[in-house]
CHARMM internal coordinates of N, CA and C (Angstrom, degrees):
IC EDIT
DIST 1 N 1 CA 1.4533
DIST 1 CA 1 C 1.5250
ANGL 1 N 1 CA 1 C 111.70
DIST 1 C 2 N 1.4185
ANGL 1 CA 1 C 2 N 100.07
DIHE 1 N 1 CA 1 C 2 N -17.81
DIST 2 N 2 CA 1.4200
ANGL 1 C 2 N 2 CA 107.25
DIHE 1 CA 1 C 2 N 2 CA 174.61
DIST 2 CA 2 C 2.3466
ANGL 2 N 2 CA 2 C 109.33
DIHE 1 C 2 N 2 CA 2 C 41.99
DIST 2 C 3 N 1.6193
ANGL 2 CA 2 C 3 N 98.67
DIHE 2 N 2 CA 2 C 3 N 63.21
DIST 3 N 3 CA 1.2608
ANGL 2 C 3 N 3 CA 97.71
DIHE 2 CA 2 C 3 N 3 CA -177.59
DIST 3 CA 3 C 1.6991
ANGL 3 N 3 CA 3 C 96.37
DIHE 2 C 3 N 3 CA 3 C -80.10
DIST 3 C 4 N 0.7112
ANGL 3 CA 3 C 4 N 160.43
DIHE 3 N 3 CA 3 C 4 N -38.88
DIST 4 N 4 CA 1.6233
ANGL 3 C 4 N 4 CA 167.16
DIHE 3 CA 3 C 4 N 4 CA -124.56
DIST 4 CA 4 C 1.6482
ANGL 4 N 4 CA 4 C 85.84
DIHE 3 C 4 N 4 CA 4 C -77.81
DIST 4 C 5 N 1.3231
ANGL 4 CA 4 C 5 N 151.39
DIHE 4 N 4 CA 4 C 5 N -9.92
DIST 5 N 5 CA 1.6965
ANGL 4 C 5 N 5 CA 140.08
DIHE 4 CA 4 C 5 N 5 CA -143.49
DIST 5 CA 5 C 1.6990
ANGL 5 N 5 CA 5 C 73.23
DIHE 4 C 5 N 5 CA 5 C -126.85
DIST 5 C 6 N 1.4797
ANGL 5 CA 5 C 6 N 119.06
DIHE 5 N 5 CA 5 C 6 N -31.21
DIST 6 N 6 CA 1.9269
ANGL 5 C 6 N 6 CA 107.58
DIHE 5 CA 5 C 6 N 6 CA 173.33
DIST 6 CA 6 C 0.9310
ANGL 6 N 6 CA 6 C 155.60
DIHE 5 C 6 N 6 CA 6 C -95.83
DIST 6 C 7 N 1.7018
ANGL 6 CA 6 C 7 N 95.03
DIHE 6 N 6 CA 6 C 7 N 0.57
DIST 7 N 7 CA 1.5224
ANGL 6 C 7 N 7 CA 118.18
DIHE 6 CA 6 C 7 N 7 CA -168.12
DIST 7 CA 7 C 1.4917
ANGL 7 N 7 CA 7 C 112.94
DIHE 6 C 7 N 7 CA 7 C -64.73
DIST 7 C 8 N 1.5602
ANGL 7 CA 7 C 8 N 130.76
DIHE 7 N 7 CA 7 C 8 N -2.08
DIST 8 N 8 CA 1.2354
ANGL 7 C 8 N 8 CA 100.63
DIHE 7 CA 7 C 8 N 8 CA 177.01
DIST 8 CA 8 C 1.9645
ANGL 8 N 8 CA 8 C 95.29
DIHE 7 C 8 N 8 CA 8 C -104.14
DIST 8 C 9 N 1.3380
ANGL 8 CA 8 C 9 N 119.00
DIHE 8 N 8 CA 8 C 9 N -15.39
DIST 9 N 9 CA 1.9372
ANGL 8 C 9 N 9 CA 101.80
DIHE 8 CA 8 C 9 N 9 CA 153.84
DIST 9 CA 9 C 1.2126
ANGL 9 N 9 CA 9 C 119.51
DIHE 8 C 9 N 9 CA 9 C -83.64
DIST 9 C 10 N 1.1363
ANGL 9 CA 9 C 10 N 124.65
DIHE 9 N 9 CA 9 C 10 N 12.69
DIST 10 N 10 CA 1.6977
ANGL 9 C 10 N 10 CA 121.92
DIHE 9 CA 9 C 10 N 10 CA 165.83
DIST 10 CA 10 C 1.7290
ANGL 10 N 10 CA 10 C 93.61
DIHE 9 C 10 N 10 CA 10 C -91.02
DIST 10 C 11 N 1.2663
ANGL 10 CA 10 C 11 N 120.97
DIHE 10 N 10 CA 10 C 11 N -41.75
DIST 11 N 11 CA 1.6808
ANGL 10 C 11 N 11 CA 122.29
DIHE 10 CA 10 C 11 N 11 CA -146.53
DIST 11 CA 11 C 1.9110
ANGL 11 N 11 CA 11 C 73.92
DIHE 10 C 11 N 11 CA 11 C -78.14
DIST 11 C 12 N 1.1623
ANGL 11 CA 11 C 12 N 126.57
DIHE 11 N 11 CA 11 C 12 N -65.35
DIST 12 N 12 CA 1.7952
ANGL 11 C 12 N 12 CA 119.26
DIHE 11 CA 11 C 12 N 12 CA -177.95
DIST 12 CA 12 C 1.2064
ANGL 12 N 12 CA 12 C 107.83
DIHE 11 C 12 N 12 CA 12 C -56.62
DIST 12 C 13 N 1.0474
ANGL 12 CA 12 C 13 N 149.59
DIHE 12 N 12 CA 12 C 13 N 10.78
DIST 13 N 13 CA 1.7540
ANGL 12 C 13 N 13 CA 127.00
DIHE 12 CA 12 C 13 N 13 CA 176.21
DIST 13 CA 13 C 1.3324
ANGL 13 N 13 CA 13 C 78.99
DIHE 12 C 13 N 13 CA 13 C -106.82
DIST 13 C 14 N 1.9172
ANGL 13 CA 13 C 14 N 132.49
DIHE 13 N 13 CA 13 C 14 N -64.20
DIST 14 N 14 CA 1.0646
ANGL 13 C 14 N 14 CA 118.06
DIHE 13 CA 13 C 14 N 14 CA -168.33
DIST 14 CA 14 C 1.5758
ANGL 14 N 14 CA 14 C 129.38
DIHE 13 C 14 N 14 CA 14 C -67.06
DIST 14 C 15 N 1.2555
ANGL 14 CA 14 C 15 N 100.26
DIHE 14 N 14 CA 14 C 15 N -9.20
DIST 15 N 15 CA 1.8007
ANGL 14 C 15 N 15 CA 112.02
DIHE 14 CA 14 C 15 N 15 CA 164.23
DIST 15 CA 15 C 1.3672
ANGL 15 N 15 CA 15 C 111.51
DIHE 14 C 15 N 15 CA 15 C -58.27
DIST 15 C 16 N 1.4293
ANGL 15 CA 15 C 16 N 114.10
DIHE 15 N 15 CA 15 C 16 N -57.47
DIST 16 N 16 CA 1.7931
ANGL 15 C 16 N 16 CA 140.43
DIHE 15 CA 15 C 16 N 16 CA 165.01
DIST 16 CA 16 C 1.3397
ANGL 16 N 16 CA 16 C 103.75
DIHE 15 C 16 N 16 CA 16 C -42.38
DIST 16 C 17 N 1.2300
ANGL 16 CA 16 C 17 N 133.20
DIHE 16 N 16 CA 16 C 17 N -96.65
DIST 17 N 17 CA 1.2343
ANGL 16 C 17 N 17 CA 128.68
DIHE 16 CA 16 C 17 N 17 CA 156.44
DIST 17 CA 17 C 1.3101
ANGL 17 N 17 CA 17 C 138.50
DIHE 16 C 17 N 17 CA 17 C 42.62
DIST 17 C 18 N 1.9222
ANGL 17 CA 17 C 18 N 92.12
DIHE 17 N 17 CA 17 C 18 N -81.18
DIST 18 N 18 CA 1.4437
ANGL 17 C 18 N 18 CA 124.37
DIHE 17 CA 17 C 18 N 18 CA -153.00
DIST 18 CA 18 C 2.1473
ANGL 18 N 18 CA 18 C 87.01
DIHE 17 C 18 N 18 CA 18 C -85.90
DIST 18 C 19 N 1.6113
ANGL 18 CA 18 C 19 N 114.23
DIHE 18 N 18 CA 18 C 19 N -34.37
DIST 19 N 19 CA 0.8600
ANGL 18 C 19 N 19 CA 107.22
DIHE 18 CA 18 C 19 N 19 CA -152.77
DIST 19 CA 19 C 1.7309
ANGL 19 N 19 CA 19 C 107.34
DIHE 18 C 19 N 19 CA 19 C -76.44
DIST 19 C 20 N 1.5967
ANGL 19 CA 19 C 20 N 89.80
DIHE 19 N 19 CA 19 C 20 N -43.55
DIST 20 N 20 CA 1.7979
ANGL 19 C 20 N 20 CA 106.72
DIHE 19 CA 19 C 20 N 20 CA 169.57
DIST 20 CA 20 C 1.5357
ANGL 20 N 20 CA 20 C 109.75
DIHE 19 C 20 N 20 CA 20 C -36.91
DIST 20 C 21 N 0.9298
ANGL 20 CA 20 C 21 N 104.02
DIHE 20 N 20 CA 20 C 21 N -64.31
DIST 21 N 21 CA 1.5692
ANGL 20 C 21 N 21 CA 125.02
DIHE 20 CA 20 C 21 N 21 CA -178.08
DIST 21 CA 21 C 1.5019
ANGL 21 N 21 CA 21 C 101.99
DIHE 20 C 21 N 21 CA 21 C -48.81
DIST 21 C 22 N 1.1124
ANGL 21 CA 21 C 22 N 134.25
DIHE 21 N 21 CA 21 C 22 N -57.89
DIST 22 N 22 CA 2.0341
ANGL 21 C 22 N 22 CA 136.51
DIHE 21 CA 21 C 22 N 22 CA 166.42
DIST 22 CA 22 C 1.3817
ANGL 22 N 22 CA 22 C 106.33
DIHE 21 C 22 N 22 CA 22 C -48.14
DIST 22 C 23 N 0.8933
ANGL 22 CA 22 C 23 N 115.62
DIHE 22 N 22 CA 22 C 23 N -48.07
DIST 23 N 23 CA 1.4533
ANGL 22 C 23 N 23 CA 135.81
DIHE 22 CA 22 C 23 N 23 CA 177.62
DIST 23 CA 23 C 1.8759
ANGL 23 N 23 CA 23 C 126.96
DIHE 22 C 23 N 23 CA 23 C -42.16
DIST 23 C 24 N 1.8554
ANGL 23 CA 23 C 24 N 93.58
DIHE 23 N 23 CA 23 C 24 N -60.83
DIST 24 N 24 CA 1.1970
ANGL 23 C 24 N 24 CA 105.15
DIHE 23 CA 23 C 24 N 24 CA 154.27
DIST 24 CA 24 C 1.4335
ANGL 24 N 24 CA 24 C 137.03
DIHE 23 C 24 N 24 CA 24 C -88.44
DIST 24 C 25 N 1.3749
ANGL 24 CA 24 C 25 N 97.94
DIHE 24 N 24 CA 24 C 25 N -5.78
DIST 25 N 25 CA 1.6987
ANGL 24 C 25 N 25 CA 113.99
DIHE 24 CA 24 C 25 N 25 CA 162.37
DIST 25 CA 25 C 1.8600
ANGL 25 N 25 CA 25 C 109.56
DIHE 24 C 25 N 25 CA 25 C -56.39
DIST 25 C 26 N 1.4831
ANGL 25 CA 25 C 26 N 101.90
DIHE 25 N 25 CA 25 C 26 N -43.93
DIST 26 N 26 CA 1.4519
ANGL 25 C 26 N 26 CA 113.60
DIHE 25 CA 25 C 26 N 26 CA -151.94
DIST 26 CA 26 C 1.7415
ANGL 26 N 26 CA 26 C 93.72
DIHE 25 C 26 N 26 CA 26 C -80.99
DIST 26 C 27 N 1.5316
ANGL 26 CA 26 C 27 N 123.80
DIHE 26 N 26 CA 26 C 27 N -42.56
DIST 27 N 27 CA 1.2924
ANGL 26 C 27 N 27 CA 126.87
DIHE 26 CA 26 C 27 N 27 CA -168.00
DIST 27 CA 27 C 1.2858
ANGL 27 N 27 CA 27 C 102.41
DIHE 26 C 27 N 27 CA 27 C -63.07
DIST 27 C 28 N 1.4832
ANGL 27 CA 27 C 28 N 118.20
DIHE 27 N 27 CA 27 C 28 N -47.17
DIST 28 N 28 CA 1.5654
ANGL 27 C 28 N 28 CA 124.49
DIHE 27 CA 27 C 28 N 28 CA 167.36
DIST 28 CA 28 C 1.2148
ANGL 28 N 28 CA 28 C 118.89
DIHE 27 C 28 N 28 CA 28 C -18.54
DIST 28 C 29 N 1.6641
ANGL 28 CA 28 C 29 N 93.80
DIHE 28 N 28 CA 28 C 29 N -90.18
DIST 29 N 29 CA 2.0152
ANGL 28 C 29 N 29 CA 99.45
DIHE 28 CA 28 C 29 N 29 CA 165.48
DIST 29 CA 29 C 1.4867
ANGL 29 N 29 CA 29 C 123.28
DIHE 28 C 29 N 29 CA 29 C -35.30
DIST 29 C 30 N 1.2549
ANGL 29 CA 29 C 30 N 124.52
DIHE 29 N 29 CA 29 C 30 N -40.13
DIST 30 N 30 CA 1.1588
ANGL 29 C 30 N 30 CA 114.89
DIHE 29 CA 29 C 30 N 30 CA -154.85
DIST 30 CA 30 C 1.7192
ANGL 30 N 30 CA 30 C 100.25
DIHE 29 C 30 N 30 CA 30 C -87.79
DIST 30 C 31 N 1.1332
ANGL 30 CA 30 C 31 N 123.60
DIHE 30 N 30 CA 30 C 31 N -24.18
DIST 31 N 31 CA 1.3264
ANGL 30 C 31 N 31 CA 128.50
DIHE 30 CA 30 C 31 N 31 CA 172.70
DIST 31 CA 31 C 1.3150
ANGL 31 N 31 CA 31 C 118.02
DIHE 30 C 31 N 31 CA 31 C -68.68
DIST 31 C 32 N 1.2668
ANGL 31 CA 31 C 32 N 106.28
DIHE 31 N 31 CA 31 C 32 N -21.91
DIST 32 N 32 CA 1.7107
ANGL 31 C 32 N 32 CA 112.27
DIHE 31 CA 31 C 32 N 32 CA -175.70
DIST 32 CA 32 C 1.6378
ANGL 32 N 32 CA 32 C 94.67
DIHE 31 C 32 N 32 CA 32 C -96.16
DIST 32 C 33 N 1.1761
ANGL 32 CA 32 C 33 N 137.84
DIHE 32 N 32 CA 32 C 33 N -45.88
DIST 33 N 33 CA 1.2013
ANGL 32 C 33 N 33 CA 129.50
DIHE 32 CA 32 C 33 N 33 CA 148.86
DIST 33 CA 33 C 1.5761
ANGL 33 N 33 CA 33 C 122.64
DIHE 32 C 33 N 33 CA 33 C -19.20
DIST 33 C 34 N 1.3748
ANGL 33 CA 33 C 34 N 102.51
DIHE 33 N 33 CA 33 C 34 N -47.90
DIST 34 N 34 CA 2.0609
ANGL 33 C 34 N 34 CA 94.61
DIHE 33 CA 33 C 34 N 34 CA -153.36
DIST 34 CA 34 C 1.6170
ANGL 34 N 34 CA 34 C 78.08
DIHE 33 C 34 N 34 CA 34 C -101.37
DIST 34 C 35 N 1.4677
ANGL 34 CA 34 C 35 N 127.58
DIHE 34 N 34 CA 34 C 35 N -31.37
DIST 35 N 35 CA 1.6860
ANGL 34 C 35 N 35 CA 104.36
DIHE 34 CA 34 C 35 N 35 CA 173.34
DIST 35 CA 35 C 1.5784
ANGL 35 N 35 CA 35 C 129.35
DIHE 34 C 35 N 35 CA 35 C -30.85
DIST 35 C 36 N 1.1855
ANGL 35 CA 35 C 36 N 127.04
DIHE 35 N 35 CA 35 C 36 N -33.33
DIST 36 N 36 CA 1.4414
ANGL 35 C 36 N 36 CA 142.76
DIHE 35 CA 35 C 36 N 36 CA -168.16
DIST 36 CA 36 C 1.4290
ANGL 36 N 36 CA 36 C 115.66
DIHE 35 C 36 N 36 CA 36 C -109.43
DIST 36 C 37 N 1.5018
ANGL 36 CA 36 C 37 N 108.76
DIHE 36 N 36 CA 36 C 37 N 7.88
DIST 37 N 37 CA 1.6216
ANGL 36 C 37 N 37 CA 125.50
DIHE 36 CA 36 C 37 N 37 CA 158.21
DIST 37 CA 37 C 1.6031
ANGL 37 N 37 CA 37 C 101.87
DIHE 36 C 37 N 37 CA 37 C -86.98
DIST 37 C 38 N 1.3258
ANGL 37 CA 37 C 38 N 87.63
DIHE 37 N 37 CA 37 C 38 N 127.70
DIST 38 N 38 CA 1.8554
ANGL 37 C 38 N 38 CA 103.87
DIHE 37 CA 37 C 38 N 38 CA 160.30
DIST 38 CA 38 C 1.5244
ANGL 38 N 38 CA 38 C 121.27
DIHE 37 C 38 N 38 CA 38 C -145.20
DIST 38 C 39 N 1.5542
ANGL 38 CA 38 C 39 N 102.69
DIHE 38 N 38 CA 38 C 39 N 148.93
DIST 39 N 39 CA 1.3511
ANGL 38 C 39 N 39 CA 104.51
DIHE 38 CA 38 C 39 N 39 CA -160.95
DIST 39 CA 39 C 1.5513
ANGL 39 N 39 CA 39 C 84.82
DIHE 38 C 39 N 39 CA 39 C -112.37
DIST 39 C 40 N 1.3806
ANGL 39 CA 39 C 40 N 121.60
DIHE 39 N 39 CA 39 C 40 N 172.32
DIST 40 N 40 CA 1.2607
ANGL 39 C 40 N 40 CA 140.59
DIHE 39 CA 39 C 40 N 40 CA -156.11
DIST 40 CA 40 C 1.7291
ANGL 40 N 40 CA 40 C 107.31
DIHE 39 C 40 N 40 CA 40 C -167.16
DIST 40 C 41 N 1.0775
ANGL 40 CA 40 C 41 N 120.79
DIHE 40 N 40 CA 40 C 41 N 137.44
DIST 41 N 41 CA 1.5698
ANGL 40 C 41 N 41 CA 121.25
DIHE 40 CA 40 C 41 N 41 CA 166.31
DIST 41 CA 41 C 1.8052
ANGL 41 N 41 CA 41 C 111.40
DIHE 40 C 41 N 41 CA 41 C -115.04
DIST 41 C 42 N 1.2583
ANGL 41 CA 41 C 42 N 97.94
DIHE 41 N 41 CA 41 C 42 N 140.61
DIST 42 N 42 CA 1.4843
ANGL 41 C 42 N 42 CA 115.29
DIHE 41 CA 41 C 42 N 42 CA -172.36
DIST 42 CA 42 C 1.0443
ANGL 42 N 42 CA 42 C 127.10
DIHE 41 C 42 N 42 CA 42 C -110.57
DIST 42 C 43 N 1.2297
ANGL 42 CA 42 C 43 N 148.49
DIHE 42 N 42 CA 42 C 43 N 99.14
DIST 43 N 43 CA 1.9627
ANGL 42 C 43 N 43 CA 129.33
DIHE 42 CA 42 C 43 N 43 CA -161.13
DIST 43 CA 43 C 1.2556
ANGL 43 N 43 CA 43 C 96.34
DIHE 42 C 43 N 43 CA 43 C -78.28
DIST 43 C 44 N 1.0281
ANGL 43 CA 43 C 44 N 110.46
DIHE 43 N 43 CA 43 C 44 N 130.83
DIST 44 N 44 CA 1.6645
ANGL 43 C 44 N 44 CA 161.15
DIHE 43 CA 43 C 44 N 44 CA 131.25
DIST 44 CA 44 C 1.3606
ANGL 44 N 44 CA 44 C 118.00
DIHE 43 C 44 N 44 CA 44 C -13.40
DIST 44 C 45 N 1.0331
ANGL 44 CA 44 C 45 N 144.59
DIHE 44 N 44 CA 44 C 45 N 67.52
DIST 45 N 45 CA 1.6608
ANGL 44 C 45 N 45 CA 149.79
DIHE 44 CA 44 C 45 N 45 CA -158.31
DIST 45 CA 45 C 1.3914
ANGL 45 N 45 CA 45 C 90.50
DIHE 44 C 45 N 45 CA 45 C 41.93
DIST 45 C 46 N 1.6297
ANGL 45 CA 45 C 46 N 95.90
DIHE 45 N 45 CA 45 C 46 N -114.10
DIST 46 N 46 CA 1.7480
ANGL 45 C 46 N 46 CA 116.17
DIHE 45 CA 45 C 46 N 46 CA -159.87
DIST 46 CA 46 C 1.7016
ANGL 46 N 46 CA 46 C 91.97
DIHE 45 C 46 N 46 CA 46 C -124.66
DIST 46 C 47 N 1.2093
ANGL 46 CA 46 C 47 N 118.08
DIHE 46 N 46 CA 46 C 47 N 24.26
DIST 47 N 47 CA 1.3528
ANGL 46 C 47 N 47 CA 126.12
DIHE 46 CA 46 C 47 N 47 CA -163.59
DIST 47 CA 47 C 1.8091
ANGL 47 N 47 CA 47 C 108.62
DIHE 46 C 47 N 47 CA 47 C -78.24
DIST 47 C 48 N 0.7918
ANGL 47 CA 47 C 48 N 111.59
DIHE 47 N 47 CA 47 C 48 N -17.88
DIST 48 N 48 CA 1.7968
ANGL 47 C 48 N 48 CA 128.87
DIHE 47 CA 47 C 48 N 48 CA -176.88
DIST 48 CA 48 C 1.7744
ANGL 48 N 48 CA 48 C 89.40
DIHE 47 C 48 N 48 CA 48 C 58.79
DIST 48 C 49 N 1.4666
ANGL 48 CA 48 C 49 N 117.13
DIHE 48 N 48 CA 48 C 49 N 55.88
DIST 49 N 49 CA 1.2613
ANGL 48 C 49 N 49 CA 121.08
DIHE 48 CA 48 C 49 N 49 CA -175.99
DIST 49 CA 49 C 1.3638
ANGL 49 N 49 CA 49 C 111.68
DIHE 48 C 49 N 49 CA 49 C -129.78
DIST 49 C 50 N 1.3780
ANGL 49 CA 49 C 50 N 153.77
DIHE 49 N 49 CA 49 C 50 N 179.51
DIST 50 N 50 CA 1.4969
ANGL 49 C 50 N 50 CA 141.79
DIHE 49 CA 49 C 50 N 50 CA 153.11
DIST 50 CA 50 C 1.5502
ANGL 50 N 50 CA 50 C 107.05
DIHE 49 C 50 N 50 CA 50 C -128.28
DIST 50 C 51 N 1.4680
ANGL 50 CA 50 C 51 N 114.54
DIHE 50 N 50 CA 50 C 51 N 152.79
DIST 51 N 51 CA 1.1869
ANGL 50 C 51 N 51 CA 154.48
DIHE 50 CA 50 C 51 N 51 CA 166.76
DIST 51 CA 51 C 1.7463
ANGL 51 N 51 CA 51 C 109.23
DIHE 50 C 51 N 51 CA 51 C -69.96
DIST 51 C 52 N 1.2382
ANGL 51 CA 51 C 52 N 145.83
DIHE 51 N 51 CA 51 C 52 N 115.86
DIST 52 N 52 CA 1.8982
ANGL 51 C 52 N 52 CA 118.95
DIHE 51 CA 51 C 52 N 52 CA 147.78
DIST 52 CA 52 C 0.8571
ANGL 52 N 52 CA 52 C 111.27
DIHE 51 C 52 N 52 CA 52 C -100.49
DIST 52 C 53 N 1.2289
ANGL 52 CA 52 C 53 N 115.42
DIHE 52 N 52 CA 52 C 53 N 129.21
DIST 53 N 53 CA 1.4563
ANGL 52 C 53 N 53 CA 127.65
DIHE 52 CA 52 C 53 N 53 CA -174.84
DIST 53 CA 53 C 2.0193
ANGL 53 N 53 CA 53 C 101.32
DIHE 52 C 53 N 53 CA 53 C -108.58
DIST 53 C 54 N 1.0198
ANGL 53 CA 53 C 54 N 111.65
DIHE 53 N 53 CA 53 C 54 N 147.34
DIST 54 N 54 CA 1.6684
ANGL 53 C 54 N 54 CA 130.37
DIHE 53 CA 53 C 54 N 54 CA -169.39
DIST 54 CA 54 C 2.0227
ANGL 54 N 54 CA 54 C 110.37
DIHE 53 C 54 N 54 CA 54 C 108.33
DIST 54 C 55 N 1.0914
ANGL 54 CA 54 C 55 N 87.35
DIHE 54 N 54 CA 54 C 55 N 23.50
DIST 55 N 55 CA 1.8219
ANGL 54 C 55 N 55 CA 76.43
DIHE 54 CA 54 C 55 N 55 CA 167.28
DIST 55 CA 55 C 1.7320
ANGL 55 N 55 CA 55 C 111.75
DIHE 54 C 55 N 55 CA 55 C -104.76
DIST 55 C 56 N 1.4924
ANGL 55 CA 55 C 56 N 120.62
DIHE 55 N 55 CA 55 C 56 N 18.04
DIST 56 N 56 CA 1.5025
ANGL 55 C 56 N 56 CA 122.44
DIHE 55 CA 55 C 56 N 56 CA 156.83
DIST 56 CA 56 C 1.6201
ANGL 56 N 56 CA 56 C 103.11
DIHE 55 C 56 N 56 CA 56 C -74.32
DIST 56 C 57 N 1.3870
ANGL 56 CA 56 C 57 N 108.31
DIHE 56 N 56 CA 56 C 57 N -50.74
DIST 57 N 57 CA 1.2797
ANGL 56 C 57 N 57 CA 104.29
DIHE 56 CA 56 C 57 N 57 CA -176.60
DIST 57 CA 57 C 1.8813
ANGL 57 N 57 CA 57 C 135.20
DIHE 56 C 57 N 57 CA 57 C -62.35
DIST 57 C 58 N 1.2884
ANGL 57 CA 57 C 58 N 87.94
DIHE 57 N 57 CA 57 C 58 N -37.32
DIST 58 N 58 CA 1.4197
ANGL 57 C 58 N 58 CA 107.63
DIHE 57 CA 57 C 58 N 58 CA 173.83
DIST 58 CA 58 C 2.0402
ANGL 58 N 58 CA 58 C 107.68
DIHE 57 C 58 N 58 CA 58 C -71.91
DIST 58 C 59 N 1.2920
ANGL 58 CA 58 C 59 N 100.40
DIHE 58 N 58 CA 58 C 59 N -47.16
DIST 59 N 59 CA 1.3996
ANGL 58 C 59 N 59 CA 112.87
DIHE 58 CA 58 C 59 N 59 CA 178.10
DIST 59 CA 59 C 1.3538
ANGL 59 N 59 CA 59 C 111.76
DIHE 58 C 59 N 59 CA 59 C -43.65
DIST 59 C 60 N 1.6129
ANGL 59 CA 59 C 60 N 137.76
DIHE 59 N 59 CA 59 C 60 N -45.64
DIST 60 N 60 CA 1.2243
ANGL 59 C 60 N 60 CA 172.68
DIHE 59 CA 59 C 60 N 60 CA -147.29
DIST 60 CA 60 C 1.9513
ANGL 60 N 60 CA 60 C 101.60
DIHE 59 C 60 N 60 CA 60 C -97.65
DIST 60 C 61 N 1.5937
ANGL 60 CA 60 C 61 N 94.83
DIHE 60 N 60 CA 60 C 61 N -54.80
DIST 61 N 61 CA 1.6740
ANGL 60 C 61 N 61 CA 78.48
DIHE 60 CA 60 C 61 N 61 CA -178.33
DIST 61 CA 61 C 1.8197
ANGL 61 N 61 CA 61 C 105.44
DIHE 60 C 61 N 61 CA 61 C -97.59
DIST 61 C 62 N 1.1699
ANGL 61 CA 61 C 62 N 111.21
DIHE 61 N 61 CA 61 C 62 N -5.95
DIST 62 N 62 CA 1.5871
ANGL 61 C 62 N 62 CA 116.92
DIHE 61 CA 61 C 62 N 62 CA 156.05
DIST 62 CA 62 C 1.5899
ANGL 62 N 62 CA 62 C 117.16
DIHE 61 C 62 N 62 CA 62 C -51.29
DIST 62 C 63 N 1.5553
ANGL 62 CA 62 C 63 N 114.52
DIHE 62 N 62 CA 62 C 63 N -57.93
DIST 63 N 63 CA 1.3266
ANGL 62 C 63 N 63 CA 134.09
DIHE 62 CA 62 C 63 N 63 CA 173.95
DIST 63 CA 63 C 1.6358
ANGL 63 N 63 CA 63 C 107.06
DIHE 62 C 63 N 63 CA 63 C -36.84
DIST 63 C 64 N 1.4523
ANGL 63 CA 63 C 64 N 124.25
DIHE 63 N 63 CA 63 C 64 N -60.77
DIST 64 N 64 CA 1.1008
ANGL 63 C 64 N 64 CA 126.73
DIHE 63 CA 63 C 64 N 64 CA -136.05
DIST 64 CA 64 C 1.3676
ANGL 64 N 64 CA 64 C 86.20
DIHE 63 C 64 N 64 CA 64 C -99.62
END
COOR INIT
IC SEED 1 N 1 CA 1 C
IC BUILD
């Protein structure tokens, strides 16, 4: 097969690859993270206005 004439587009696809692959590792987590965020609306005195309440939580996995 004589691969030795490709090793430096084998060494970039699997460079590419490796990174995609970290990549979709990371979106993973982060979706399972923001799954267990919830937002909520709150009235506001007598204001016919709303409050959202859940930005401690979001704030927290923003932080990190």
């Amino acid at each position: 097969m004589n691969l030795i004439k490709f090793t430096e587009q084998i060494e970039t696809v699997g460079d590419r690859a490796g990174k995609e692959y970290n990549i979709e590792k990371s979106l993973e987590k982060m979706k399972l993270e923001w799954e267990s965020v919830f937002f909520s609306l709150k009235p506001f005195k007598k204001s016919g206005t709303y409050t959202v309440l859940g930005f401690d939580d979001a704030g927290a996995i923003l932080d990190e």
